[in-house]
C-alpha positions as CSV (number, residue, x, y, z in Angstrom):
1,X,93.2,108.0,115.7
2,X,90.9,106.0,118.3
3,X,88.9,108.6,119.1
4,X,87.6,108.4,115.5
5,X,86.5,104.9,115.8
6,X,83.0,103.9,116.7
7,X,82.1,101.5,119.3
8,X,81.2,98.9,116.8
9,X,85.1,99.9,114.9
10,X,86.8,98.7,118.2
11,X,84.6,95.5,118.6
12,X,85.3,94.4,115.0
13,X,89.0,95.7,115.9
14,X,89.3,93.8,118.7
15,X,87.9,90.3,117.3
16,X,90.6,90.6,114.2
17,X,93.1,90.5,116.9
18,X,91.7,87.7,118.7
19,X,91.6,85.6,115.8
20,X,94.7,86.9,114.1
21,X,96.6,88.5,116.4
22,X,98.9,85.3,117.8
23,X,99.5,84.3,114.2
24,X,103.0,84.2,112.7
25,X,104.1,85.9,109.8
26,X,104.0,83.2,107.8
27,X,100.7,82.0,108.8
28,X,99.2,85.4,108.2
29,X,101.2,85.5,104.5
30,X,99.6,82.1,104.1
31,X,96.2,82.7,105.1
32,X,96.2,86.3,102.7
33,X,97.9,84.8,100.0
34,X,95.9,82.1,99.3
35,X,92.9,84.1,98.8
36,X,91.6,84.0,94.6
37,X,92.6,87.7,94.1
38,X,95.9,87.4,95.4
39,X,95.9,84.4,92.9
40,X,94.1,86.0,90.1
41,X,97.4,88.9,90.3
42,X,99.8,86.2,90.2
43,X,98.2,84.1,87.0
44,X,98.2,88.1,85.1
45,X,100.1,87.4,82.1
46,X,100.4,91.6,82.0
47,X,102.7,91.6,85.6
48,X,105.8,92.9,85.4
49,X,107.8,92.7,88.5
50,X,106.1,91.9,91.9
51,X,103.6,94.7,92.2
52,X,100.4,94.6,90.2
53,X,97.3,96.5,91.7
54,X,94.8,94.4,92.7
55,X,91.2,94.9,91.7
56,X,88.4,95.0,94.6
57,X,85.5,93.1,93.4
58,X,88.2,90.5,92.9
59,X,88.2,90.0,96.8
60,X,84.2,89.4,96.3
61,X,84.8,86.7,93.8
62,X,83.0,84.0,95.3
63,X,80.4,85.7,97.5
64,X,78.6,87.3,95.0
65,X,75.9,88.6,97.8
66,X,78.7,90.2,99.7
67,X,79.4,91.8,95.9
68,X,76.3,93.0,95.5
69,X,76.0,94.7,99.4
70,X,79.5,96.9,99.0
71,X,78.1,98.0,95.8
72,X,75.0,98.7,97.4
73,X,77.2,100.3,100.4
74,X,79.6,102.4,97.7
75,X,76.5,103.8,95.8
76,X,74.7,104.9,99.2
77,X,78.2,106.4,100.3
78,X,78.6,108.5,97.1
79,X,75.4,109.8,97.6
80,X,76.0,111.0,101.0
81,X,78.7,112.5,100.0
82,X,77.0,114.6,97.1
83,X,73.9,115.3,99.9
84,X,76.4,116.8,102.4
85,X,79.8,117.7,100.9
86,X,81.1,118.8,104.1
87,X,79.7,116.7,106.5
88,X,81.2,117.9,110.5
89,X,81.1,114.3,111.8
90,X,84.1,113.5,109.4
């Protein structure tokens, strides 16, 4: 629901749209699909089928700073999550 987002969740919101939102299907397909995880899937010699989950430090691949921050970002989250269990602003 919107009334969940924050102010800065609408902005980024809003810019995807702006910079994605008049592309085609294809183009968006393209532009995903040509990332290395989507590749990485793909090269799996384990796939069976079309669906193979996709790991997500694999989207991280060649930013290992960026990496490094959602890890930093997943810790912090756990921890909040331990430090108030049942949090009302969720």
């Amino acid at each position: 629901m919107i009334k969940n987002l924050s102010e800065s969740d609408m902005e980024v919101l809003n810019e995807i749209i702006r910079e994605y939102g008049m592309r085609s299907f294809t183009q968006l397909r393209h532009l995903t699909h040509d990332m290395p995880a989507y590749e990485k899937v793909w090269e799996n010699p384990d796939r069976i089928g079309g669906s193979v989950p996709m790991r997500f430090e694999d989207f991280f691949e060649e930013d290992g700073a960026a990496l490094a921050g959602v890890l930093e970002e997943m810790i912090e989250n756990c921890k909040l999550r331990e430090a108030f269990p049942d949090p009302a602003w969720l």
